[in-house]
C-alpha positions in Angstrom: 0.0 0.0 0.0 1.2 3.7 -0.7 2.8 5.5 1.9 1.5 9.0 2.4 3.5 12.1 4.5 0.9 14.1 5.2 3.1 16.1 7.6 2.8 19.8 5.2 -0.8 19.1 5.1 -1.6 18.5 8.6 0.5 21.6 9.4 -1.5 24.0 6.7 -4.8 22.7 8.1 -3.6 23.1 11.6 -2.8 26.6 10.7 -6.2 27.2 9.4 -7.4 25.7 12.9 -5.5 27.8 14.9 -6.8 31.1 12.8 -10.7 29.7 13.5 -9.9 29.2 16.7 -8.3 32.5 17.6 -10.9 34.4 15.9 -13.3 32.8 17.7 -12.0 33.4 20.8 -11.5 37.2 20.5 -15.1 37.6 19.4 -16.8 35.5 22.1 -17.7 32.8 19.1 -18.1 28.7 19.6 -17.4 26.5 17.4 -17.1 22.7 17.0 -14.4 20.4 15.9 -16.6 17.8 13.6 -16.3 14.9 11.7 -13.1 12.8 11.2 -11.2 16.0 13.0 -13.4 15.6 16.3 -12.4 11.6 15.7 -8.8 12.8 15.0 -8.5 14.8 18.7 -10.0 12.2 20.9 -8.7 9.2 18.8 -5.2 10.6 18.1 -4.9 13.3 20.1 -4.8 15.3 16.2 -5.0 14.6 13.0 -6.1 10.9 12.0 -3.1 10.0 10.2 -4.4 8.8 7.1 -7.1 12.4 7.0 -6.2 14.9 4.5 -8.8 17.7 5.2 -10.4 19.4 8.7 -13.8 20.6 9.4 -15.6 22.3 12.1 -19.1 23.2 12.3 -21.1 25.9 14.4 -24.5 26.3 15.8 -26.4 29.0 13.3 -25.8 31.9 15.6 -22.7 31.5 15.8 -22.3 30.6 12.2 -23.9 34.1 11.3 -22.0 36.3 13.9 -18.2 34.3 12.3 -19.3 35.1 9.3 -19.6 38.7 10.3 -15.8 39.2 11.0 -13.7 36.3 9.3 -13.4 37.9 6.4 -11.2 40.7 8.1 -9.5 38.6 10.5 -7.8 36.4 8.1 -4.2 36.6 7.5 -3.3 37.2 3.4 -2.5 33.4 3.1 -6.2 32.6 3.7 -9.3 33.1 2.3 -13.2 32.3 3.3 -15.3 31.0 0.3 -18.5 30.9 0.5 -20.6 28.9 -1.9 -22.2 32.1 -3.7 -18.2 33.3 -4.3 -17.9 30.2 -7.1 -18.3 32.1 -10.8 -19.9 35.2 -9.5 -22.7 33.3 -7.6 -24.0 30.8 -10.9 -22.1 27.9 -10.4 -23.0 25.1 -7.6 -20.0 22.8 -6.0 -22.6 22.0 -2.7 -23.4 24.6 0.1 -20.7 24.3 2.3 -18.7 27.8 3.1 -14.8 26.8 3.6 -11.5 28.8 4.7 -8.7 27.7 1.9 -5.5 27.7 2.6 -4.0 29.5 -0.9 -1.1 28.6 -0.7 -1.5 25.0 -1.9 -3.1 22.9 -4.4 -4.7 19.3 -4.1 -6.0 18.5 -7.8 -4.7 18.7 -11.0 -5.8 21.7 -13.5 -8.5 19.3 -14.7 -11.7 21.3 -16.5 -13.6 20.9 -13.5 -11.1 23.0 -11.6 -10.9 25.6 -13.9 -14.6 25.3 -14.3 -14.4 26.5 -10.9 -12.0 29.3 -11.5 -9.3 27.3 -9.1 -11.2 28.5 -6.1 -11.4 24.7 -5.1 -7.8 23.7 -6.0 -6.9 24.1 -2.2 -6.7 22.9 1.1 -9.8 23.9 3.4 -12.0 23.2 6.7 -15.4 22.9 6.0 -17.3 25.2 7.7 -20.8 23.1 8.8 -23.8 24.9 9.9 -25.7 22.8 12.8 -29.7 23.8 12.9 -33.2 23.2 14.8 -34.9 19.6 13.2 -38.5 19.5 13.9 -39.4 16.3 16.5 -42.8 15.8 14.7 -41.6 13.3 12.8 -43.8 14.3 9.8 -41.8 17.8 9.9 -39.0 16.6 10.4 -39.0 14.2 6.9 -40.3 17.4 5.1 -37.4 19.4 6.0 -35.1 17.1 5.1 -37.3 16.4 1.9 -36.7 19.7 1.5 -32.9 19.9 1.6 -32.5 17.0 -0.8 -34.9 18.3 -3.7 -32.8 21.9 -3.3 -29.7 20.0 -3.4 -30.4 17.9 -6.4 -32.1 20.8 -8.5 -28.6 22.7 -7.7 -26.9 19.9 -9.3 -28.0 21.5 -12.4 -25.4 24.3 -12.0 -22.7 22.0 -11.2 -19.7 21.6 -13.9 -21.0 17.9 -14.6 -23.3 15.3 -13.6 -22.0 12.1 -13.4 -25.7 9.7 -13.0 -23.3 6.6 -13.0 -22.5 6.6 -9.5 -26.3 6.6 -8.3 -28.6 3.5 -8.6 -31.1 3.5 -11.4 -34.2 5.3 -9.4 -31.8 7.8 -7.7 -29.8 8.6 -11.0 -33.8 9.4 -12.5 -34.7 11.5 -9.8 -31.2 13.2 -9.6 -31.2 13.8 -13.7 -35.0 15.2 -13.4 -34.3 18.0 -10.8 -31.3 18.5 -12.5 -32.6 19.0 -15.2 -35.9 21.3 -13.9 -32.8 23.5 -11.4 -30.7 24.6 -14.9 -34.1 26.5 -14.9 -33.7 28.5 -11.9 -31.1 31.1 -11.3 -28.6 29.5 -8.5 -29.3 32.6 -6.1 -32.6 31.9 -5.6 -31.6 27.9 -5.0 -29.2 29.3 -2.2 -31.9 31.4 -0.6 -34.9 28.7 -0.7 -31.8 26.3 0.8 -30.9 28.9 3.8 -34.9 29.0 4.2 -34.9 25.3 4.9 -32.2 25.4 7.1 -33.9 28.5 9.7 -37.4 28.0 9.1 -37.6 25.4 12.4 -35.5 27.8 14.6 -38.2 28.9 16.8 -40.0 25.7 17.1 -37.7 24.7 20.5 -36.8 21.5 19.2 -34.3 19.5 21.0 -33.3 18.0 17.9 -30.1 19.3 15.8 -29.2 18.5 12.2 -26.3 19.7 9.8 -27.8 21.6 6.8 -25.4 22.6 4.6 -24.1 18.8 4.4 -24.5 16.8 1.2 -28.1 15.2 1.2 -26.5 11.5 2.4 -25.5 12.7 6.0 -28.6 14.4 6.6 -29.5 11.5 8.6 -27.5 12.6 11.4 -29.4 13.6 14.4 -27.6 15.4 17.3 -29.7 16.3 20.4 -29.1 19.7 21.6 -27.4 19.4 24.4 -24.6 17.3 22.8 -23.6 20.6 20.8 -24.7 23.8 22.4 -21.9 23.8 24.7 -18.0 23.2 24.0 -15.2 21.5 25.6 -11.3 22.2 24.9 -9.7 19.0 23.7 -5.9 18.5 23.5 -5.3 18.3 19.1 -1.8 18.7 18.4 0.3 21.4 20.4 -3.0 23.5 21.1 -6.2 23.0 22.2 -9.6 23.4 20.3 -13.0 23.3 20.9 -15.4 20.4 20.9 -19.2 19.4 21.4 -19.3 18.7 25.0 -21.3 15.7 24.2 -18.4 14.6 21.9 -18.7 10.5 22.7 -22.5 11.1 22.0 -21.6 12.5 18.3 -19.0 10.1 17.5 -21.1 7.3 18.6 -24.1 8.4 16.5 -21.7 9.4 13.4 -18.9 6.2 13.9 -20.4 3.6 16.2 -17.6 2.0 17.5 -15.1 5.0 16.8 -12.4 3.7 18.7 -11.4 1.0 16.0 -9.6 1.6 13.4 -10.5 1.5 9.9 -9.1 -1.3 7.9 -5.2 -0.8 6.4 -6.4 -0.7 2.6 -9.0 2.1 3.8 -6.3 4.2 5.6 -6.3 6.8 3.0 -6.6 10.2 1.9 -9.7 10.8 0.7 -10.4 14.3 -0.7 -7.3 14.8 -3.4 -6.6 13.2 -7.2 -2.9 13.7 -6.6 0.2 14.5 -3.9 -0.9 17.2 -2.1 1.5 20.5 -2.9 2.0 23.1 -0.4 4.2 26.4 -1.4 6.1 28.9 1.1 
């Protein structure tokens, strides 16, 4: 198997941590490590060795009020990109916002990158937004209805559409909405997806959901009191901040998260090629 030193890119993502965190910090902000990085810092104390990417996500309040001052926090070597930033607001990669590192590159200049303008030809952290999910079940399945028939009419505006990787009814439905989004301007798919996302924030659920993920992990269900409150976790030479209920969130997103992965799956995940980072 391919041995991968991973060593620049855990350092460029760890600086992008550090930034997040800082600015966080001097603004009053929480955030949450998520994902395979909230694995990484209670599995390995870091990075999962094998992980080529980070990601955090945030509660919508404090998603909003980050949003509000990142931009002028960042130091030049960074950049937040938000999904209406890709080719002036008419293209559609998904609806995750993301700080890049710009100093790197993780793809070659395929036409999909420079479909993109090489705004994704980087390193990031995802930026996840965490918001209220209905408990009537009913509500519940028409919000995330909801998010899955935005998603895959915004798959009209994405460079291509590969159907082959979905099973014959999905690649259908996927190809129809597709087809029906080219339709409608990506500005107004973007605002009917933010609608979805805060339309259930005064309904007091106890229920939490991430809203800007792709349609296949909107099956995760956090409860509220897993996420509205952070803990400081040792990852790397610092410390960042984590759901309190981080065994809870692991648990639902992992299972048994303590075991490791199989050797033949122990890989980077998120780049075509070796990884370049310039000084």
């Amino acid at each position: 198997m391919k041995e991968y030193d991973l060593t620049k890119v855990h350092q460029a993502n760890l600086g992008i941590l550090k930034e997040i965190d800082r600015i966080c910090r001097k603004h009053g902000i929480q955030y949450l490590l998520d994902a395979g990085t909230l694995l990484g810092a209670v599995r390995h104390k870091g990075f999962i060795p094998w992980d080529d990417d980070a990601d955090v996500a945030f509660t919508r309040t404090n998603y909003e009020a980050f949003l509000q001052v990142v931009r002028s926090e960042l130091p030049e070597d960074m950049e937040l990109l938000e999904p209406k930033d890709l080719r002036r607001g008419k293209a559609f990669y998904d609806f995750t916002a993301r700080i890049i590192y710009k100093k790197s590159r993780t793809h070659e200049d395929t036409a999909e990158m420079k479909y993109y303008e090489g705004r994704l030809n980087h390193l990031w952290v995802d930026l996840f937004t965490i918001d209220e999910l209905p408990e009537n079940k009913v509500s519940s399945t028409v919000t995330l209805l909801l998010h899955t028939v935005i998603y895959g009419l915004s798959m009209g505006h994405r460079y291509k559409l590969d159907l082959r990787k979905y099973s014959l009814l999905n690649g259908i439905c996927v190809g129809i909405l597709a087809l029906i989004g080219k339709l409608i301007p990506m500005g107004v798919l973007r605002k009917l997806q933010y609608w979805a996302a805060v339309k259930d924030r005064k309904k007091k659920s106890n229920l939490r959901y991430y809203s800007n993920y792709q349609p296949d992990y909107l099956y995760v269900t956090l409860k509220k009191e897993w996420c509205e409150e952070t803990v400081d976790l040792d990852f790397e030479d610092t410390k960042l901040m984590a759901p309190k209920g981080w065994h809870e969130v692991l648990t639902w997103i992992y299972g048994d998260y303590k075991k490791l992965p199989p050797k033949e799956k122990q890989v980077p995940s998120h780049s075509s090629t070796e990884i370049q980072i310039y000084e």
